[in-house]
N, C-alpha and C positions, 0 to 999 in steps of 0.2 A: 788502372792505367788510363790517364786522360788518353780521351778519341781525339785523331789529329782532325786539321782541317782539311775540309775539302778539295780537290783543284777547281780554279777559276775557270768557267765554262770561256770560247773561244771568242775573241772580239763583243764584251759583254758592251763596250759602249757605243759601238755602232748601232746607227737607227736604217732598220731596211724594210721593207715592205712583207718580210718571212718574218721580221723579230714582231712585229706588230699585229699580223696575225697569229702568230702559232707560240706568241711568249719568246723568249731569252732560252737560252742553248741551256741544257742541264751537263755539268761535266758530275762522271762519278768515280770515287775512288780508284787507281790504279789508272786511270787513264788522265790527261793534259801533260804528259813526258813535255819536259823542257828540251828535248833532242831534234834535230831536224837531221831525220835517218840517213837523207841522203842516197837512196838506196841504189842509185843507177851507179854508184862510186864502188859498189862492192866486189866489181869485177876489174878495178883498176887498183893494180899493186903495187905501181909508184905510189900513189895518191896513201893507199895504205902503210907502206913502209912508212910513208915520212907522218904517217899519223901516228902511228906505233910508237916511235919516238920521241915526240915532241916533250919539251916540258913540261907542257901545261894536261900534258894526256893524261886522265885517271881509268883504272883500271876494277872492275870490281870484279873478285875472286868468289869463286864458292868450293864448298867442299860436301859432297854429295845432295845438292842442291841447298845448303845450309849459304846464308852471304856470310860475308866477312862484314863486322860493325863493331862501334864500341861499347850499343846495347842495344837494346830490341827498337830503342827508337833514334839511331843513327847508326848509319850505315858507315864504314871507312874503304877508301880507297886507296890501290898501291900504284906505284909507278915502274914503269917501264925495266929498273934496275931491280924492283924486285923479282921481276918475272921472268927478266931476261936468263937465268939457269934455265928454268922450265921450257921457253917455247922456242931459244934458241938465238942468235943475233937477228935475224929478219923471215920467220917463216915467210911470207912475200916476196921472195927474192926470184923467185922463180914463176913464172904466169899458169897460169889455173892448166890450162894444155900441158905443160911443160912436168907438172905435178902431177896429173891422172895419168901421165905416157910412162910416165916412175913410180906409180904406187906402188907401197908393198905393204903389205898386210900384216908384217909381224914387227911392225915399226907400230907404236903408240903415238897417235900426235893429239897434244894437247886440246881442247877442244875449245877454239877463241872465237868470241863475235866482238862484233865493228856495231855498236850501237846507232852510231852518229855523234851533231857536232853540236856541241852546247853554245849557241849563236850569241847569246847573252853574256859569254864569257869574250872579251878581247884579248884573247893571250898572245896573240901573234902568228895563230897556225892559220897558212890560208892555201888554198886550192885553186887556182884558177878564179871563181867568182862567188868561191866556199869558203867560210870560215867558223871559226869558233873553237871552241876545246871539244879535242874528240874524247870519246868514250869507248873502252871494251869491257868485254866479261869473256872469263875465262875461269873453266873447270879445272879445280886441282885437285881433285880426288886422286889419292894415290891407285895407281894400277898398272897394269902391262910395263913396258919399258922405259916408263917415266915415273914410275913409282916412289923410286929414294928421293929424287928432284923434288914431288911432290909432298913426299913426305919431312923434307927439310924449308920448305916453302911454308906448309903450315906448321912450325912448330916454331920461324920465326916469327909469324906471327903473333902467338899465342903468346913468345916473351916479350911480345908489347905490351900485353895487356889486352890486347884483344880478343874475339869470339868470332866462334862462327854459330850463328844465333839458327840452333835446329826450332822444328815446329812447323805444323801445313802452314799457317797463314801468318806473314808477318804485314799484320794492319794497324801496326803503332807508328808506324814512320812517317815523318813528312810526307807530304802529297806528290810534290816532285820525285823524291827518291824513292817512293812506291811504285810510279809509275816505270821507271829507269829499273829498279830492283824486277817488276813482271814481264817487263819485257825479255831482259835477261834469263830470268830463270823459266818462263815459256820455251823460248829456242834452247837452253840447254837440255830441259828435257825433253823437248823433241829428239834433239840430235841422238840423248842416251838411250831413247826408246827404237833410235830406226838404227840400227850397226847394222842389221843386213841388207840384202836387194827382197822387196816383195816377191821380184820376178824369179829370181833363181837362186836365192837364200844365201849369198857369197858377200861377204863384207864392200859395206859402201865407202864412198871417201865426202868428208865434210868441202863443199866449197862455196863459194859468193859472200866471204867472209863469216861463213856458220848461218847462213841463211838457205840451203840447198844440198843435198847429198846425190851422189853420180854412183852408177855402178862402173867400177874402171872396167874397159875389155883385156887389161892385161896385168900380171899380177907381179911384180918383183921379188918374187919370197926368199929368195935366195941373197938378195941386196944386202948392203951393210951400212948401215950412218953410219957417215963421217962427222957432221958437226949441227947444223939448220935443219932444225924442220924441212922435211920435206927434199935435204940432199940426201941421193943416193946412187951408188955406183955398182952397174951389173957385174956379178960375178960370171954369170952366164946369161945365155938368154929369156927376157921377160915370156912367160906360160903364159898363154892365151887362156883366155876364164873360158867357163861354156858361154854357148849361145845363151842372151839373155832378151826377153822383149821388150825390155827397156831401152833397149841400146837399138830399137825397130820405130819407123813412124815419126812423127813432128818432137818429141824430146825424149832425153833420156834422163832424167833429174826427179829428184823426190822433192817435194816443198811441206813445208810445214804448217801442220793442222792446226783447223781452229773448229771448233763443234760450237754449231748455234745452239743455246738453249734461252727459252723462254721463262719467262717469269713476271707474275702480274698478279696487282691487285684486284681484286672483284669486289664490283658495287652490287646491292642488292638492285630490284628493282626500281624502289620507293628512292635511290641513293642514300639511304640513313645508315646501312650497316657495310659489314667488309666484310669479307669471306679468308680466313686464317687457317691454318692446318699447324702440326705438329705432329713429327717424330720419336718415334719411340724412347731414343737416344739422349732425346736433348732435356735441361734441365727440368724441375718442376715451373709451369706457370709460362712455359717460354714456347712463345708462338713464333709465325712467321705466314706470309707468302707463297701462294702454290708455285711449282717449277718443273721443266724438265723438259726434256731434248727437242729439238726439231728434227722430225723425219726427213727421209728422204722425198721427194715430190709432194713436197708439202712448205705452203706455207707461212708465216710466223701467226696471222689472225687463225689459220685453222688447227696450228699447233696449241693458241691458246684455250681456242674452245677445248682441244680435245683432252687437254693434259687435268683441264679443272673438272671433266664430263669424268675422265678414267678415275682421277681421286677423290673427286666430291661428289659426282652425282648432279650437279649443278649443270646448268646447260646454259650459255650466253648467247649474246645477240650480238651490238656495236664492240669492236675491240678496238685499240688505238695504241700505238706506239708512243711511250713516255720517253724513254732514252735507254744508253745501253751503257757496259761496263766488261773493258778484258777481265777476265779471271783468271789468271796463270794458274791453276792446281785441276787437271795440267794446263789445258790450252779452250779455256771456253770463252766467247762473248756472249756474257748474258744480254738480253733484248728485254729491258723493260717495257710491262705493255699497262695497261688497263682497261680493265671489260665488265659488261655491264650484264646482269641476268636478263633471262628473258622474264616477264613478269605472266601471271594465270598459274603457278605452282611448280615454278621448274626452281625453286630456289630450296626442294628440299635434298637434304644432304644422304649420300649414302657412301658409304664406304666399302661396298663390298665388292667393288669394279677390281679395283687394284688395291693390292693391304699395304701399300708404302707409308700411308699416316695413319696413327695411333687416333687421333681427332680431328678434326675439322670441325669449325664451329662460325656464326654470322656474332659480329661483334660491334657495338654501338660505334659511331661516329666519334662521343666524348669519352670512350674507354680508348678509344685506340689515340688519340690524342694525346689523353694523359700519359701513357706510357710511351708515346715519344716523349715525352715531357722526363718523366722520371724513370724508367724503367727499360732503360739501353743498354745494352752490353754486348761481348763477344761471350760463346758459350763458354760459360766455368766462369764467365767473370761477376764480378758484385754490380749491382743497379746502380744508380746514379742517389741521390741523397734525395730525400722526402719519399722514396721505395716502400711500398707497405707491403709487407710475407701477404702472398698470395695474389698482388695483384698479376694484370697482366706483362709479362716482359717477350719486347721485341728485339730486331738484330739493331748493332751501333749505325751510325750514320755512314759508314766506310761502307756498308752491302747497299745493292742498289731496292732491297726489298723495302730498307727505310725512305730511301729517296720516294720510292712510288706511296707508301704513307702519306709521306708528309706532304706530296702533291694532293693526293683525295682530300686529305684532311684540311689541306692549306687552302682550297681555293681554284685549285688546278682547273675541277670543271666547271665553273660559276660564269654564268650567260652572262658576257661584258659585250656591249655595241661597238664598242672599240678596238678591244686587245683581247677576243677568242681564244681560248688555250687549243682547243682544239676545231 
């Protein structure tokens, strides 16, 4: 499957006194979203009602975090009349107080986010000094009390012709609708991962248009829908939940995780070679870039040192930030970096710190070139053409391990008087 294009890093024609020292912005896969979030709008539910409806509003659906497309490399969107059985005439209808003072717990509501407004699109929706075509996503997995709904939601779909395209990674798609598709399914499974309170284990409620979960202090169990998301009328009086600590102190609100991890090329000392590791898992011949989390009280240069020290044995000096990339599976920003050995014999390798790679090995400058040249792919996929059985094979251009390649190899660190990379 051809590798898409990249997204255009941000204001690439502007000349500023930062583009001229430090280079042109890198944008990498899954991030330059065409959306402008808008995020202060997510607690105003006029502003959202009247997005929810709009004509021009698209909708992207999933079904146990699978999207809705018409193949793995185009995404399809539904509108508002499709959705409208599932989430109800205007879940919004009601103000965020007005919803948690009503929760009930045995009511299933949908689980919709407000991505934002596609500003490039003139369709006619506008907001006060906002415009563009908004955007949602919304969960259809059938389950709890919306189940048949959702289970008749995707089956029309499916006699379109359509799919819901299962698989951890979908990196065949346009650059725009990659970035719109991880955002999306980032926050959904955030949301599917937190149902309860940390603090006292009782079911939360999704609010700031799927950007934020509350623990309610009061629970409706006994309520009945009538008709809207989110209408309900006491049978009796709402049960006060237990004391919770969430509901103590400056906020009561869960937000949505993102876990730093690092990840970076390594120069030898001399700069001629690169430091690559491999997985047990992965196919024959196929290399890659050391990686892995940042701690807590810890910074990204001493998370690089330490991550290449625990799996290679290698010990570094100067590190430096190349650029970064969301990863929705689930919720990571990788931090591209590049670091440089320290040179007098700290460039040999050992593997016995931590057994997470099968190999690690220091590889030529023109090896690792070539095989950006020829020998690209997602794992299980085939090489690109002029591929020779055994050479070296790296990740496609959509991971940011290639990006930092093809900066060592391209020129990234080359002493200019003028226009410094670093």
């Amino acid at each position: 499957m051809p590798q898409p294009e990249l997204p255009k890093a941000a204001h690439l024609e502007v000349d500023s006194m930062l583009s001229r020292k430090f280079g042109k912005e890198v944008a990498n896969y899954f991030s330059g979203s065409p959306l402008n979030r808008v995020s202060f709008l997510r607690t105003d539910h006029p502003f959202l009602s009247a997005a929810l409806k709009h004509p021009s509003t698209s909708f992207l659906i999933f079904d146990n975090l699978s999207p809705l497309a018409k193949d793995p490399t185009q995404l399809e969107y539904v509108n508002f009349d499709d959705v409208k059985p599932l989430i109800g005439e205007d879940p919004y209808s009601k103000s965020e107080e007005a919803m948690i003072a009503e929760y009930n717990s045995t009511i299933t509501i949908p689980q919709l986010l407000f991505l934002g407004l596609d500003e490039s699109k003139r369709s006619g929706f506008e907001h006060n000094i906002y415009y563009g075509s908004p955007y949602f996503a919304l969960d259809v997995t059938p389950k709890g009390s919306v189940k048949s709904e959702a289970e008749k939601l995707i089956e029309i779909m499916k006699s379109r012709g359509l799919q819901f395209v299962e698989g951890r990674m979908h990196m065949s798609l346009p650059a725009s609708q990659a970035a719109i598709y991880a955002q999306a399914r980032a926050l959904l499974d955030w949301n599917a991962r937190n149902p309860f309170c940390a603090g006292c284990g009782q079911p939360t409620l999704s609010i700031n248009a799927g950007t934020k979960r509350t623990c309610p202090p009061k629970d409706m169990a006994s309520a009945t829908n009538k008709s809207a998301i989110g209408f309900t009328t006491a049978e009796r009086p709402a049960e006060e939940r237990p004391d919770c600590v969430t509901r103590k102190g400056i906020s009561n609100l869960c937000f949505p995780r993102t876990d730093p991890t690092v990840i970076m090329a390594v120069l030898s000392a001399d700069s001629e070679r690169v430091l690559l590791g491999r997985q047990k898992r992965w196919p024959p011949y196929w290399y890659s870039t050391l990686a892995g989390f940042v701690e807590p009280a810890e910074s990204v240069e001493e998370a690089v040192r330490r991550e290449v020290w625990e799996e290679s044995g290698v010990k570094l000096g100067r590190v430096v930030i190349h650029s970064t990339q969301p990863w929705p599976y689930p919720a990571n920003l990788m931090i591209g970096a590049i670091g440089q050995c320290i040179s007098g014999g700290e460039e040999k390798i050992h593997l016995k710190h931590d057994p997470e790679l099968e190999n690690a090995k220091w590889v030529s400058m023109a090896e690792v070139k070539e095989a950006l040249e020829v020998g690209t792919s997602g794992l299980g996929e085939h090489a690109g053409p002029g591929y020779k059985e055994g050479g070296l094979r790296l990740p496609p251009r959509t991971a940011i391990a290639n990006q930092l390649l093809t900066a060592v190899t391209g020129g990234f660190l080359e002493e200019r008087s003028h226009s410094p990379k670093i």
